[in-house]
C-alpha positions as CSV (number, residue, x, y, z in Angstrom):
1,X,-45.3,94.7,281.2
2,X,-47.7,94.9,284.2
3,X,-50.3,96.9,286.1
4,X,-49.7,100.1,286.2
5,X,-52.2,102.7,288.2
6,X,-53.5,105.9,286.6
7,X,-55.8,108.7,287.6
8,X,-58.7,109.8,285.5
9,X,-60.4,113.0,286.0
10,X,-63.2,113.8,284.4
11,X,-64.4,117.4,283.9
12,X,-68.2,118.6,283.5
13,X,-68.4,122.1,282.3
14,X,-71.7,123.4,282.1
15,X,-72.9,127.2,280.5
16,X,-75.8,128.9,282.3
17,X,-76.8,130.5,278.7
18,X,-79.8,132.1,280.4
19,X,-77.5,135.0,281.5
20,X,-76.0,135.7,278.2
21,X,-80.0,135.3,276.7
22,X,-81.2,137.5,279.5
23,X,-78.0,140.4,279.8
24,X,-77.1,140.5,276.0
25,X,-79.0,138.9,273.6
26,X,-82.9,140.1,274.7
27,X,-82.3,143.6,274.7
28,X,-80.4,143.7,271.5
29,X,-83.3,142.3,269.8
30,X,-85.9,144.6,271.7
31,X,-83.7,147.4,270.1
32,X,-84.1,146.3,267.0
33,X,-87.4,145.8,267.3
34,X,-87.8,149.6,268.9
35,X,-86.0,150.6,266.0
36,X,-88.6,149.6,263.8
37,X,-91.4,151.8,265.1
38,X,-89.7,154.4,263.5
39,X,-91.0,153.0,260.4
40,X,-94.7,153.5,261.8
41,X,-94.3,156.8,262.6
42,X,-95.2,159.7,260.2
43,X,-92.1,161.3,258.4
44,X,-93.1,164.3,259.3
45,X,-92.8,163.7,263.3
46,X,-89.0,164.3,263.1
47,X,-88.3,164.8,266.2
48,X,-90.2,161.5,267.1
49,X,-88.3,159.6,264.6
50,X,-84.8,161.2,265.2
51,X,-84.9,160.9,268.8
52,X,-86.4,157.4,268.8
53,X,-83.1,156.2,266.4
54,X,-80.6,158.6,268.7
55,X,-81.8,156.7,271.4
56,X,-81.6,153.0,270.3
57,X,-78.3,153.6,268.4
58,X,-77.3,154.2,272.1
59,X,-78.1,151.7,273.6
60,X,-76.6,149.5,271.3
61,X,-73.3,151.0,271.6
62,X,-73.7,150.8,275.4
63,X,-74.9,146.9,275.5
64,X,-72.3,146.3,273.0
65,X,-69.7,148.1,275.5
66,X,-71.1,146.2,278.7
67,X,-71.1,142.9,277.1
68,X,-67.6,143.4,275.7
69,X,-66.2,144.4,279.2
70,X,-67.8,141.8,280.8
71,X,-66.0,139.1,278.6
72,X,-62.7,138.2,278.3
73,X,-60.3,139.8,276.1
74,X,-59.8,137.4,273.3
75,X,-57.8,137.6,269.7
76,X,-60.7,136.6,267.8
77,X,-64.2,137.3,267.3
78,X,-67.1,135.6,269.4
79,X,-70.5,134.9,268.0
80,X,-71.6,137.5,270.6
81,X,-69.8,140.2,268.9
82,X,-71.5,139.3,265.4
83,X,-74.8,139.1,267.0
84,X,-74.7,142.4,268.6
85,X,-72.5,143.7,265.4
86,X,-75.5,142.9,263.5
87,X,-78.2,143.7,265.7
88,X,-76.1,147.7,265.7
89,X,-76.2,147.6,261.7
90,X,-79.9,147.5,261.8
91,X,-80.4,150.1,264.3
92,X,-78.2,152.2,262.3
93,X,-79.8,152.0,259.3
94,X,-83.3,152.3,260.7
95,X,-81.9,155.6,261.6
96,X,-80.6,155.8,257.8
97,X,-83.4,155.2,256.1
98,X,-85.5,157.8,257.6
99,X,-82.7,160.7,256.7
100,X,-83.0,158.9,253.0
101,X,-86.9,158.9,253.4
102,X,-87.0,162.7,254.6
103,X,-84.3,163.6,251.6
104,X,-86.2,162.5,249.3
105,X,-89.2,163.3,250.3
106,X,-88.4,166.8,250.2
107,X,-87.0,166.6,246.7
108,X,-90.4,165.6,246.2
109,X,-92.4,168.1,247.4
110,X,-89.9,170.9,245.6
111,X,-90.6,169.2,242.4
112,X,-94.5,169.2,242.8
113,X,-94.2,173.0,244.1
114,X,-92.1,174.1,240.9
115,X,-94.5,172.3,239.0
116,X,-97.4,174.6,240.5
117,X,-95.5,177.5,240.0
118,X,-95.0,176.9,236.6
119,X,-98.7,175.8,235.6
């Protein structure tokens, strides 16, 4: 049938993941891990504790809210999202576990002080 001449292009797409490491996925992790001091200090620091979970439950929401605006708006869900999803679930329950600690806790100490009274 013949010769016929055809044009290949070739495209090489490369992805600097050092930005997304560096601008979404290191400080998530840091605020996990800042999250977890909680557990370190005493329960009875509340103010310590409650302002250390306020304050990463934050900054979640707000890297969460930078990296979502700084991607583009898509039907579906990116590994990002899960990442930091997950990352937010921890935080939050760091924050939950010292409100279940403190509860019972102080069910605790009723109990022991009814006992006294009663003895």
């Amino acid at each position: 049938t013949g010769w016929y001449n055809r044009l290949f292009i070739n495209f090489a797409l490369r992805r600097h993941i050092f930005f997304f490491l560096l601008q979404s996925y290191f400080p998530a992790m840091l605020m996990v891990m800042l999250s977890w001091v909680s557990f370190w200090i005493d329960r009875r620091a509340v103010p310590a504790r409650v302002s250390l979970g306020i304050t990463t439950v934050l900054t979640m929401s707000t890297i969460m809210t930078g990296v979502s605006a700084s991607m583009p708006q898509v039907s579906y869900i990116k590994a990002v999202d899960v990442y930091l999803w997950t990352s937010f679930l921890f935080v939050f329950l760091s924050v939950i576990e010292y409100a279940a600690v403190n509860y019972l806790t102080t069910i605790e100490e009723r109990n022991q002080l009814k006992k006294r009274g009663k003895v």
